[in-house]
PDB file of N, CA, C and O in Angstrom:
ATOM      1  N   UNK A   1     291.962   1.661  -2.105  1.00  0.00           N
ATOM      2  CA  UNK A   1     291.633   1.435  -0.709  1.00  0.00           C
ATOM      3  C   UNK A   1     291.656  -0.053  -0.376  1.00  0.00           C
ATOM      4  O   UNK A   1     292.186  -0.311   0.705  1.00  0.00           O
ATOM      5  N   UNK A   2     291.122  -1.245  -1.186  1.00  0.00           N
ATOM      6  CA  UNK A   2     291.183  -2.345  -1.055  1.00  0.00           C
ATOM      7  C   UNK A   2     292.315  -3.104  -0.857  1.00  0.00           C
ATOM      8  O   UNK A   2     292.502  -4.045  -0.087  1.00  0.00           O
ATOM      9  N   UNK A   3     293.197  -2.462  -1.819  1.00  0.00           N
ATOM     10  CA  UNK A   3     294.622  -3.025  -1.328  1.00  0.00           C
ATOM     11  C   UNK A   3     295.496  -2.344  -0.168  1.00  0.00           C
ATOM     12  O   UNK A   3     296.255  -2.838   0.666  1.00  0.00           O
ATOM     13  N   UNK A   4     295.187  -1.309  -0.372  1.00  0.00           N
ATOM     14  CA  UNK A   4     296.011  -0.769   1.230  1.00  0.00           C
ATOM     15  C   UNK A   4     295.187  -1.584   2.147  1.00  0.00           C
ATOM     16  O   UNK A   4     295.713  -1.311   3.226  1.00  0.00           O
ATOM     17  N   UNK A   5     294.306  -2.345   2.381  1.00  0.00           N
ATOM     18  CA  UNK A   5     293.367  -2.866   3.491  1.00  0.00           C
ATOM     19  C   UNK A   5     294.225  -4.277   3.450  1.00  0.00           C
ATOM     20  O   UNK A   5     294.445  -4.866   4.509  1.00  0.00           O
ATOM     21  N   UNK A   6     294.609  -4.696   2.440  1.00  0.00           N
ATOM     22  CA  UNK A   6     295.175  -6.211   2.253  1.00  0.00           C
ATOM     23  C   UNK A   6     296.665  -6.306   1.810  1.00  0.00           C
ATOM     24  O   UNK A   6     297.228  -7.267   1.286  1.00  0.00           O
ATOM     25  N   UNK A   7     297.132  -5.186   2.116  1.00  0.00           N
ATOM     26  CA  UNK A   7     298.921  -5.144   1.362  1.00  0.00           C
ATOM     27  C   UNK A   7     299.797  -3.959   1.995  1.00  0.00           C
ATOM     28  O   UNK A   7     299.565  -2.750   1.989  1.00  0.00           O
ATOM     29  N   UNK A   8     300.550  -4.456   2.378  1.00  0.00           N
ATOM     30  CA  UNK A   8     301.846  -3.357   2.867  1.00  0.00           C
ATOM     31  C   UNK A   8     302.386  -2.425   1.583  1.00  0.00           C
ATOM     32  O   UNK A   8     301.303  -2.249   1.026  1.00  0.00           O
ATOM     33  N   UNK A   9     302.994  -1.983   1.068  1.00  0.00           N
ATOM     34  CA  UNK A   9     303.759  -1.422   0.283  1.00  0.00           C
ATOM     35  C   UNK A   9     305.020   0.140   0.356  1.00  0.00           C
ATOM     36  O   UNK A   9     304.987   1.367   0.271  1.00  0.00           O
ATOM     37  N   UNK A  10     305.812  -0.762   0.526  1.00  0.00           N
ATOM     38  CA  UNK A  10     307.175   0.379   0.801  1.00  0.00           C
ATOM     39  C   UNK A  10     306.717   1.812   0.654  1.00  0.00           C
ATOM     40  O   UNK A  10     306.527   2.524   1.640  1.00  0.00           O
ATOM     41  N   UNK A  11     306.524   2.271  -0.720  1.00  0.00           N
ATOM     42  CA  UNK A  11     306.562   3.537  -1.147  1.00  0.00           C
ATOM     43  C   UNK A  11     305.046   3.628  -2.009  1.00  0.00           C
ATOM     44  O   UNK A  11     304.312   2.670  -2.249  1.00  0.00           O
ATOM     45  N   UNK A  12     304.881   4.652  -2.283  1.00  0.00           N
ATOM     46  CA  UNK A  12     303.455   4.881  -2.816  1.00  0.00           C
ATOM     47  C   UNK A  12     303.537   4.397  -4.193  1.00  0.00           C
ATOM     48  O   UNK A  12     304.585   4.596  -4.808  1.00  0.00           O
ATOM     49  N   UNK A  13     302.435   3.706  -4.832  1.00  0.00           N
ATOM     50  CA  UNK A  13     302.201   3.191  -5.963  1.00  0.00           C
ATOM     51  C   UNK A  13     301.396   3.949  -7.064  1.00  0.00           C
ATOM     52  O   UNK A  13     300.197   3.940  -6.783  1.00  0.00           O
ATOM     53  N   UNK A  14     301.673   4.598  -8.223  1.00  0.00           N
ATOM     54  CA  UNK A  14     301.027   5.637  -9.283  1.00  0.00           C
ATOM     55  C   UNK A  14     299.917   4.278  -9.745  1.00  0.00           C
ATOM     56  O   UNK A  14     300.459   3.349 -10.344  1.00  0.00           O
ATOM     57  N   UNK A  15     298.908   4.206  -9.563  1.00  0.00           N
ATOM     58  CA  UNK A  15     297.639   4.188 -10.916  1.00  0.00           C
ATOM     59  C   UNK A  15     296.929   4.975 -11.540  1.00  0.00           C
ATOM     60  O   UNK A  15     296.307   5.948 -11.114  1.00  0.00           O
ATOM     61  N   UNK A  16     297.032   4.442 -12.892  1.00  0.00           N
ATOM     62  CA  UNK A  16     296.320   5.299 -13.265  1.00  0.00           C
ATOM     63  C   UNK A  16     295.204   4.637 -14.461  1.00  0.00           C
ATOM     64  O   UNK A  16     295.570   3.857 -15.340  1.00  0.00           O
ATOM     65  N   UNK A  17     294.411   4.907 -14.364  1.00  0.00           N
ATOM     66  CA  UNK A  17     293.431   4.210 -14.948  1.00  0.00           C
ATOM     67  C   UNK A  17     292.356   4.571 -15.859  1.00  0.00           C
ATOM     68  O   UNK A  17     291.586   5.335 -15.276  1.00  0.00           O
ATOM     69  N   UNK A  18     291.912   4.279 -17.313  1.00  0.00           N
ATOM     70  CA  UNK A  18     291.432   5.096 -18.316  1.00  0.00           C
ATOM     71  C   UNK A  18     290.593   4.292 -19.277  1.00  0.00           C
ATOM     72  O   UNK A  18     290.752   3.091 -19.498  1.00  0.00           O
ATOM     73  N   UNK A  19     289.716   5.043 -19.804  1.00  0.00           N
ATOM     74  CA  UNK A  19     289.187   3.352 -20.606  1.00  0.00           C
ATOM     75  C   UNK A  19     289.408   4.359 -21.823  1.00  0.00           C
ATOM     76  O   UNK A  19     288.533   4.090 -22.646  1.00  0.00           O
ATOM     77  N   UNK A  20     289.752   4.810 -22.023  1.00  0.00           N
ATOM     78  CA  UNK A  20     290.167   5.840 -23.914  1.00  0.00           C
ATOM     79  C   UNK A  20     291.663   4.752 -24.132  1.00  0.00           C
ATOM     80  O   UNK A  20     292.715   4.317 -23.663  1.00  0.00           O
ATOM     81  N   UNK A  21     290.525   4.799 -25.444  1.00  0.00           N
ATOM     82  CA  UNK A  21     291.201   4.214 -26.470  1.00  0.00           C
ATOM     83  C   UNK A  21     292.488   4.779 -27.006  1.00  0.00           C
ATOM     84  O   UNK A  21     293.330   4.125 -27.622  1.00  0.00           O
ATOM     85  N   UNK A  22     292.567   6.225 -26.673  1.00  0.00           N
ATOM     86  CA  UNK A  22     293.931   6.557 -27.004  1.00  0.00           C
ATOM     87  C   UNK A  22     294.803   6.940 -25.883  1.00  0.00           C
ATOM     88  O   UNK A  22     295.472   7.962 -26.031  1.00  0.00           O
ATOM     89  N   UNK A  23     294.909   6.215 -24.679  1.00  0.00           N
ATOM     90  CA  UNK A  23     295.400   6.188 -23.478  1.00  0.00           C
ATOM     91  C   UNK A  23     295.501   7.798 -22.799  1.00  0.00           C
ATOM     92  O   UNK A  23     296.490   8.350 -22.316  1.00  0.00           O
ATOM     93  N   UNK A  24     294.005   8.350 -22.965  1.00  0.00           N
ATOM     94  CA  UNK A  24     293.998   9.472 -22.179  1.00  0.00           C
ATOM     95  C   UNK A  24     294.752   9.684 -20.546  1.00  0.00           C
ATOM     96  O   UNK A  24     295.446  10.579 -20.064  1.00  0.00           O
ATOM     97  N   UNK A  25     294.265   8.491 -20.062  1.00  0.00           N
ATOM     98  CA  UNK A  25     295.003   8.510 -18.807  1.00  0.00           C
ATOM     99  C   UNK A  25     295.900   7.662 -18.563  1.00  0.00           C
ATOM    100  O   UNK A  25     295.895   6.991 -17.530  1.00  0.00           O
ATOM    101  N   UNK A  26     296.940   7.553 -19.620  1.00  0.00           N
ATOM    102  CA  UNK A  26     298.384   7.346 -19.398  1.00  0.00           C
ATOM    103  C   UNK A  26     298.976   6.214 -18.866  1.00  0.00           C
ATOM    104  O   UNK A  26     300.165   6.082 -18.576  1.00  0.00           O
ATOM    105  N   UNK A  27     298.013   5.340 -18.743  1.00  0.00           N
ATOM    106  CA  UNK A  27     298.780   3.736 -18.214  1.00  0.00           C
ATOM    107  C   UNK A  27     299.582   3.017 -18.111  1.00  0.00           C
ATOM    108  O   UNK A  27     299.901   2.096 -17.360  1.00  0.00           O
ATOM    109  N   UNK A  28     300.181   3.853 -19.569  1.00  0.00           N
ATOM    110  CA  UNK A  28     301.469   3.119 -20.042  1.00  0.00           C
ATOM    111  C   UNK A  28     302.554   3.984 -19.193  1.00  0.00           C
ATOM    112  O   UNK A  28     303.675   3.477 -19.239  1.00  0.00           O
ATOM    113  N   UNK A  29     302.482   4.954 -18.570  1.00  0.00           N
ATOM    114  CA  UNK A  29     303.480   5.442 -17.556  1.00  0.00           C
ATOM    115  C   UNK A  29     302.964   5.741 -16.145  1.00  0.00           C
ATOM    116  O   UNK A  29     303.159   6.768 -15.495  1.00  0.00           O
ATOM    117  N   UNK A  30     302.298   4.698 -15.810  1.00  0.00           N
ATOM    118  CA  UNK A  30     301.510   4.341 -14.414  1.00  0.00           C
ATOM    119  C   UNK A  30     302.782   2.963 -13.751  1.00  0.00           C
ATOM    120  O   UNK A  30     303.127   2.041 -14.490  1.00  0.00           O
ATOM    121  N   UNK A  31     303.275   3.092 -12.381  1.00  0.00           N
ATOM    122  CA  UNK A  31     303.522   2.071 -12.054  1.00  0.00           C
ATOM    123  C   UNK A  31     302.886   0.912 -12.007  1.00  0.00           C
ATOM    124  O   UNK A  31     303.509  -0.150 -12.018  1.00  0.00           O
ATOM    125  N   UNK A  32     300.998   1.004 -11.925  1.00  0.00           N
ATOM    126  CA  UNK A  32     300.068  -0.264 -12.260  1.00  0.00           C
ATOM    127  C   UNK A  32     299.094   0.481 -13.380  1.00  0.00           C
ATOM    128  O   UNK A  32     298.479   1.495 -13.050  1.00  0.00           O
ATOM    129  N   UNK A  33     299.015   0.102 -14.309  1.00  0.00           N
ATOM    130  CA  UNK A  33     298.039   0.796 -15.351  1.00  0.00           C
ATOM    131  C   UNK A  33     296.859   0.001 -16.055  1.00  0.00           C
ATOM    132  O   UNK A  33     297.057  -1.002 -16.740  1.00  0.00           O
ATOM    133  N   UNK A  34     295.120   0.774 -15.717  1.00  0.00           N
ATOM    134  CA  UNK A  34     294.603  -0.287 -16.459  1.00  0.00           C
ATOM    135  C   UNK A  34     293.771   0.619 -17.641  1.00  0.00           C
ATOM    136  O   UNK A  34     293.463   1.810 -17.606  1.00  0.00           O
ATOM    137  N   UNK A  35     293.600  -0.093 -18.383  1.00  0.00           N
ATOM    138  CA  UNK A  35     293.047   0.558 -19.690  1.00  0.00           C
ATOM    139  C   UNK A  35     291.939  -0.352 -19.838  1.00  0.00           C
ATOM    140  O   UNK A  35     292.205  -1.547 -19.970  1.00  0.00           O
ATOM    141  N   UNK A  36     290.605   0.069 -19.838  1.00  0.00           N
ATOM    142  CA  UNK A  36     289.613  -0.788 -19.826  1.00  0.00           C
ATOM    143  C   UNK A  36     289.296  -1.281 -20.668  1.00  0.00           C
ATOM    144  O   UNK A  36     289.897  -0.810 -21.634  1.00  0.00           O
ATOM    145  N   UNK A  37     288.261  -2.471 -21.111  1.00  0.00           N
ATOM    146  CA  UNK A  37     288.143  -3.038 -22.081  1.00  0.00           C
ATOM    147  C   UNK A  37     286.453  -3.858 -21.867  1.00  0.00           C
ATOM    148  O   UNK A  37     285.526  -3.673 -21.078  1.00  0.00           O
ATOM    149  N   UNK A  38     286.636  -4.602 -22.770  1.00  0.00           N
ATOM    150  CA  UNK A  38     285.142  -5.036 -22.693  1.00  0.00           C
ATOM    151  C   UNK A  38     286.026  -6.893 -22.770  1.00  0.00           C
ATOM    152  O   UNK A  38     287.096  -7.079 -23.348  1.00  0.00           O
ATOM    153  N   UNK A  39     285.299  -7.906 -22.109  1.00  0.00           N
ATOM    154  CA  UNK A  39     285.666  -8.796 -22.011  1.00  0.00           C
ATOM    155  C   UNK A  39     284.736  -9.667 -21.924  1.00  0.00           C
ATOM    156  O   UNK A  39     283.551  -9.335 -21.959  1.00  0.00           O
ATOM    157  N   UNK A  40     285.205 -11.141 -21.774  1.00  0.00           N
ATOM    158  CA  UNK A  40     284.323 -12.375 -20.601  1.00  0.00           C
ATOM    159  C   UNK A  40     284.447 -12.776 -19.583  1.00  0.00           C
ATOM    160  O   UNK A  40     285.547 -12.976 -19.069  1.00  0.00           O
ATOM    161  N   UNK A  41     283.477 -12.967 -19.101  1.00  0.00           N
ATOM    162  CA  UNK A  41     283.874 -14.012 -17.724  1.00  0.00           C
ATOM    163  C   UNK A  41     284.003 -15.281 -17.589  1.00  0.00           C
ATOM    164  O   UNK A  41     284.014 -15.909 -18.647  1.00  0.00           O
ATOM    165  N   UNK A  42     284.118 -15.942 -16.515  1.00  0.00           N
ATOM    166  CA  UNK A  42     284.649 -17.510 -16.531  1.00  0.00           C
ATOM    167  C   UNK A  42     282.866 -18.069 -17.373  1.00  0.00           C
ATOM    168  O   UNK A  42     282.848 -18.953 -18.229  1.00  0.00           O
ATOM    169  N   UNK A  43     282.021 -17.599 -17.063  1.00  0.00           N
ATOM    170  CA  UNK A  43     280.718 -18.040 -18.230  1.00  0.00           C
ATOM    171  C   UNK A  43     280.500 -17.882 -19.034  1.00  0.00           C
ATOM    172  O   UNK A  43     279.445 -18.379 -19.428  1.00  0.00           O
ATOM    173  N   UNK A  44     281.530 -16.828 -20.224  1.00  0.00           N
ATOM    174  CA  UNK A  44     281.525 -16.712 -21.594  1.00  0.00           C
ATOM    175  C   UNK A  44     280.784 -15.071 -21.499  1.00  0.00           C
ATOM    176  O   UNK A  44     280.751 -14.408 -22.535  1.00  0.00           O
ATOM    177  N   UNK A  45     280.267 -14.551 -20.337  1.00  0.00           N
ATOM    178  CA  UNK A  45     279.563 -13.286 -20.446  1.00  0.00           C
ATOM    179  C   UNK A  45     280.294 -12.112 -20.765  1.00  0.00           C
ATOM    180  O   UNK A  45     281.300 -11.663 -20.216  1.00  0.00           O
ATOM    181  N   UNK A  46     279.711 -11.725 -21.631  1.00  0.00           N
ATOM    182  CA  UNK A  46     280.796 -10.287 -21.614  1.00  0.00           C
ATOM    183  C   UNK A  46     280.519  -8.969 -20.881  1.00  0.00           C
ATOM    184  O   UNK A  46     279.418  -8.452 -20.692  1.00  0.00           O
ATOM    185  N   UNK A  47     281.922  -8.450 -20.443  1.00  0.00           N
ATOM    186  CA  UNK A  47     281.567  -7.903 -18.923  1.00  0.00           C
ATOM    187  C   UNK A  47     282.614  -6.364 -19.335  1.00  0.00           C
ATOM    188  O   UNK A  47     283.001  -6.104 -20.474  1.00  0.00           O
ATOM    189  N   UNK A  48     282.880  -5.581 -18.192  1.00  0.00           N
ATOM    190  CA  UNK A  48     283.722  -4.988 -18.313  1.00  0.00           C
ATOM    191  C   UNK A  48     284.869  -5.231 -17.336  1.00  0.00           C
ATOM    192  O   UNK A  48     284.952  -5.486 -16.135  1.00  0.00           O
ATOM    193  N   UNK A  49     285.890  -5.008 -18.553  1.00  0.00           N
ATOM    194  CA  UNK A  49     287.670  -5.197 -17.685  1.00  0.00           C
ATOM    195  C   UNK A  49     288.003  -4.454 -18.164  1.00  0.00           C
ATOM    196  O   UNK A  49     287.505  -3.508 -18.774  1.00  0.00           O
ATOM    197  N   UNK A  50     290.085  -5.196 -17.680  1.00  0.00           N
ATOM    198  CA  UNK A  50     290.958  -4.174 -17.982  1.00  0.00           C
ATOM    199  C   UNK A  50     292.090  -4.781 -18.707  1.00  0.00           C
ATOM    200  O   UNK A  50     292.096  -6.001 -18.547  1.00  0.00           O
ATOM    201  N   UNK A  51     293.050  -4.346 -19.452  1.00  0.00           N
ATOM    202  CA  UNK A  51     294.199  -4.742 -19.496  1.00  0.00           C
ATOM    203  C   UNK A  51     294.953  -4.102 -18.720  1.00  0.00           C
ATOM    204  O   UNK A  51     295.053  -2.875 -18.762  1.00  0.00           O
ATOM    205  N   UNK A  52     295.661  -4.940 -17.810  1.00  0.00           N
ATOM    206  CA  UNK A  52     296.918  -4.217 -17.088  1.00  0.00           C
ATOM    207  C   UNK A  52     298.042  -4.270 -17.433  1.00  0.00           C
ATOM    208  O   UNK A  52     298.383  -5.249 -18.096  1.00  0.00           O
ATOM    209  N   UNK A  53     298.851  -3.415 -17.162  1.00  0.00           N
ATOM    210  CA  UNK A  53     300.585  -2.690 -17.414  1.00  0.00           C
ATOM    211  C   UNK A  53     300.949  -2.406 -16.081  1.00  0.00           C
ATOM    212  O   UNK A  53     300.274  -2.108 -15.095  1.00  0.00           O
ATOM    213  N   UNK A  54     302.511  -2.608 -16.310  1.00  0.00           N
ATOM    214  CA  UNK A  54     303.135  -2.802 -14.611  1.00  0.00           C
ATOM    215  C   UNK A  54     304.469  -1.646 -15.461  1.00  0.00           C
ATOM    216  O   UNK A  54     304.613  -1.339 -16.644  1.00  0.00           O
ATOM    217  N   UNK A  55     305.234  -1.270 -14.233  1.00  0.00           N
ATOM    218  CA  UNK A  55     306.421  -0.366 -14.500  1.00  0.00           C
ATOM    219  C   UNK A  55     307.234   0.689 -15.493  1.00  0.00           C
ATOM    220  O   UNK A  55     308.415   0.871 -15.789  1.00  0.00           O
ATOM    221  N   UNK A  56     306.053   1.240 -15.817  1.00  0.00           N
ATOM    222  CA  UNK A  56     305.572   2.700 -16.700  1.00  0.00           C
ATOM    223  C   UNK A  56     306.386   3.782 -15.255  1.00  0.00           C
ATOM    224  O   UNK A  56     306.133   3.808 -14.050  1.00  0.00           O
ATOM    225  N   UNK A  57     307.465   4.602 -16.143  1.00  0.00           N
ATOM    226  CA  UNK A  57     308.044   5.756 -15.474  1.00  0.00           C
ATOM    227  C   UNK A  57     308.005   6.827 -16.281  1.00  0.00           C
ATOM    228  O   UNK A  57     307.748   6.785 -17.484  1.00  0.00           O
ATOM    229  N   UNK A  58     308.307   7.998 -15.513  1.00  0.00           N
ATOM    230  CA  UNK A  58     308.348   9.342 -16.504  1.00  0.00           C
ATOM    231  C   UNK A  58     309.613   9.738 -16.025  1.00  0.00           C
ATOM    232  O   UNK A  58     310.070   9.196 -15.018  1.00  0.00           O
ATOM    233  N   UNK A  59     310.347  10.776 -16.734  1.00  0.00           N
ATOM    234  CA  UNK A  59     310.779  11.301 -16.491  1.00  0.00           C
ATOM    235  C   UNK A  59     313.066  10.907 -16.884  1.00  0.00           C
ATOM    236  O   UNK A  59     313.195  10.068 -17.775  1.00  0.00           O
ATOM    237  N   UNK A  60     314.129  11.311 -16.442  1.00  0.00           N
ATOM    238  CA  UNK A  60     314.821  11.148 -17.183  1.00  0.00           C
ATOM    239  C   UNK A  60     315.142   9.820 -17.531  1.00  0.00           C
ATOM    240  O   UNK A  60     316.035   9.819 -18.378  1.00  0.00           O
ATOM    241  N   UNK A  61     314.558   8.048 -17.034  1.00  0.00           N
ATOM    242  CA  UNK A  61     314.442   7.173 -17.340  1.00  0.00           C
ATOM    243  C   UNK A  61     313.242   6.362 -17.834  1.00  0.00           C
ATOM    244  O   UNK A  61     312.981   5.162 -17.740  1.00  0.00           O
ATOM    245  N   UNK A  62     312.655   7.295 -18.336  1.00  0.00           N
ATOM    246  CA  UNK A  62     311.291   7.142 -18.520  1.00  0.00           C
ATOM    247  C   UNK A  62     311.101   5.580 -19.367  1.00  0.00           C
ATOM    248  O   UNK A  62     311.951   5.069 -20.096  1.00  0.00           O
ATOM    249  N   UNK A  63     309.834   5.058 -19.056  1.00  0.00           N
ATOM    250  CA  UNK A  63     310.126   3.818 -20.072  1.00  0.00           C
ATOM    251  C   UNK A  63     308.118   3.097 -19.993  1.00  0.00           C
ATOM    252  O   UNK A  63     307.358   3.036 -19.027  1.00  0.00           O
ATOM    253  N   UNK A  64     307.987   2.845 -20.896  1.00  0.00           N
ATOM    254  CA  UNK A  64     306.222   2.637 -21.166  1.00  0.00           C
ATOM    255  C   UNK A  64     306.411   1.262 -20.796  1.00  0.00           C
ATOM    256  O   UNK A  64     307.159   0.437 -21.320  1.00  0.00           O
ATOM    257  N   UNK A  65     305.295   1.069 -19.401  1.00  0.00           N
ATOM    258  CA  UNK A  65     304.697   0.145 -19.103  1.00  0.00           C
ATOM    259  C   UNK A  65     304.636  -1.048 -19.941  1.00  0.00           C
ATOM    260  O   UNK A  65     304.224  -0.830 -21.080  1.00  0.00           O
ATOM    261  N   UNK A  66     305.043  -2.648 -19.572  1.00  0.00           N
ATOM    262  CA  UNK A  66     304.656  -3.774 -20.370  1.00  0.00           C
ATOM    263  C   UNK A  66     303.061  -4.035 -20.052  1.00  0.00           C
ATOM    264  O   UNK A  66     302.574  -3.640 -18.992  1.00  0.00           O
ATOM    265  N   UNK A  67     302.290  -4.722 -21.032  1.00  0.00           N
ATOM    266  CA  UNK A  67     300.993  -5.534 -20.871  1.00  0.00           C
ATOM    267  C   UNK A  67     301.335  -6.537 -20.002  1.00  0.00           C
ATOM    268  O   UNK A  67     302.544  -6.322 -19.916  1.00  0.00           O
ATOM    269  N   UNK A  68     301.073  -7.694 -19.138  1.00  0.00           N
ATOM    270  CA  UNK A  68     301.223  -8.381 -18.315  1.00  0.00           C
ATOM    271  C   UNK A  68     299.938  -9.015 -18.358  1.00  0.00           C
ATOM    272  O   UNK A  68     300.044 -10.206 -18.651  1.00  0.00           O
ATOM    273  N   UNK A  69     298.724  -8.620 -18.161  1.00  0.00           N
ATOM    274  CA  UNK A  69     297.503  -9.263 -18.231  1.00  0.00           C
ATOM    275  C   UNK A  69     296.149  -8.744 -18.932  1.00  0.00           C
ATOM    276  O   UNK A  69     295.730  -7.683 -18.471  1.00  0.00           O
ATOM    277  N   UNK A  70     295.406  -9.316 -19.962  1.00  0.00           N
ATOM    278  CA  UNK A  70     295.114  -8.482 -20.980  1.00  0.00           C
ATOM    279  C   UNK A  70     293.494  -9.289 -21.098  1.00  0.00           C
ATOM    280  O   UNK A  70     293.337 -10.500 -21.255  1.00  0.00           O
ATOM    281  N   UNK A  71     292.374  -8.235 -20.972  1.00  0.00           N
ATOM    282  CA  UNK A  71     290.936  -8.596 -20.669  1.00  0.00           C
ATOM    283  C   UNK A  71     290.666  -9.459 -19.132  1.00  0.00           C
ATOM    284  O   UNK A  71     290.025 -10.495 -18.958  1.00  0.00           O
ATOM    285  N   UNK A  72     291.218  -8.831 -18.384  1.00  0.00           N
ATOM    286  CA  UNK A  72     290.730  -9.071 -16.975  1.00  0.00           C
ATOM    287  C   UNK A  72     289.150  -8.450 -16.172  1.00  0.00           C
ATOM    288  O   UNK A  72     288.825  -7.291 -15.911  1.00  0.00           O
ATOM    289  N   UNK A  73     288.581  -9.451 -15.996  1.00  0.00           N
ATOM    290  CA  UNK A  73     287.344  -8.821 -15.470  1.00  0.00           C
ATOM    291  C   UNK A  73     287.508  -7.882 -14.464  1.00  0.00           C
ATOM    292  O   UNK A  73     288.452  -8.080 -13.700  1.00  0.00           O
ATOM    293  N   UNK A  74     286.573  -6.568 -14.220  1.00  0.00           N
ATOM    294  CA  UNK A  74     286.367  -6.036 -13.214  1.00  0.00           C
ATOM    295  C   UNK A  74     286.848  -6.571 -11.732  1.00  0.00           C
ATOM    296  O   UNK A  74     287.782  -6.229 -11.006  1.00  0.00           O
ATOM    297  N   UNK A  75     285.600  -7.757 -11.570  1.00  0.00           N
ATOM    298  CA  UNK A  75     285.465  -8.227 -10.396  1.00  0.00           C
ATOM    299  C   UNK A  75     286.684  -9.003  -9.834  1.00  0.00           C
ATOM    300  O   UNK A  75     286.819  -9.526  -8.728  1.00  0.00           O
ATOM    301  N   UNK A  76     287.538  -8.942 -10.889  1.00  0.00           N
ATOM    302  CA  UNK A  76     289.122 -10.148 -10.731  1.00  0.00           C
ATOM    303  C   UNK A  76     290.011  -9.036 -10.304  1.00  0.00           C
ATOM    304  O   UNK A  76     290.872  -9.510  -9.563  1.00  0.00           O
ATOM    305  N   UNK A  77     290.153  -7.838 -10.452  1.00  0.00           N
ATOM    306  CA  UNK A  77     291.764  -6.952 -11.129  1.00  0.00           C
ATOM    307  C   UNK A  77     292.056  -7.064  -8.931  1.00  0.00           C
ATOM    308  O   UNK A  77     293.136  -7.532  -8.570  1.00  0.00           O
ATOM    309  N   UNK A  78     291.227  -6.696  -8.029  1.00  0.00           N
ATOM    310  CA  UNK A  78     292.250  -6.757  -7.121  1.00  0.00           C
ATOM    311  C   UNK A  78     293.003  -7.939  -6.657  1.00  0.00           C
ATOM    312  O   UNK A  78     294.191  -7.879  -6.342  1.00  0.00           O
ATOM    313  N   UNK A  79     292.077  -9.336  -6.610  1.00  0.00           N
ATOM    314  CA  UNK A  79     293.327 -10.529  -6.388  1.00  0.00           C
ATOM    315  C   UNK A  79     293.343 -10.530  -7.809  1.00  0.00           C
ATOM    316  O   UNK A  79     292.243 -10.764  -8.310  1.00  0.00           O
ATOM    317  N   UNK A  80     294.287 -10.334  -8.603  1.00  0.00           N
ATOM    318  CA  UNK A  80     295.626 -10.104  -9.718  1.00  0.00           C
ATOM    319  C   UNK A  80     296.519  -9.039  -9.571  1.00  0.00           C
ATOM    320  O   UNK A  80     297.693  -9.096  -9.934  1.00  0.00           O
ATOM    321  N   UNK A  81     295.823  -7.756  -8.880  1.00  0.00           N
ATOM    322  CA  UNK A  81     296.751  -7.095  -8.924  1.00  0.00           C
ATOM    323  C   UNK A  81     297.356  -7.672  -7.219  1.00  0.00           C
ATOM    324  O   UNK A  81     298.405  -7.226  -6.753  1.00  0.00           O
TER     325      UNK A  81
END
């Protein structure tokens, strides 16, 4: 909702988002994918984030999402994403 409030976007965007360790919810074939994590913040606190993955497809060109940004705080992932 936050970004449809602050961003146009052509066509609809897949997230999908999971904090299992064995990518229950599929991130790696999410057009934005975050897989949660435990991290810091700019004060050394440790908080909860995400690692994100960008351009994960299924299907007959299917191809697993790259990492792009990796232990991102919560409070950061919409200005990054």
């Amino acid at each position: 909702e936050e970004l449809d409030r602050t961003m146009e976007v052509p066509k609809p965007v897949r997230m999908h988002w999971t904090g299992c360790p064995n990518t229950c919810g599929q991130v790696q074939v999410a057009d934005i994918g975050f897989m949660g994590c435990m991290t810091r913040d700019e004060n050394k606190k440790v908080v909860e984030g995400v690692d994100i993955f960008i351009g994960g497809r299924v299907g007959a060109d299917s191809h697993l999402g790259d990492l792009i940004h990796k232990g991102v705080p919560c409070k950061d992932v919409v200005p990054v994403v």
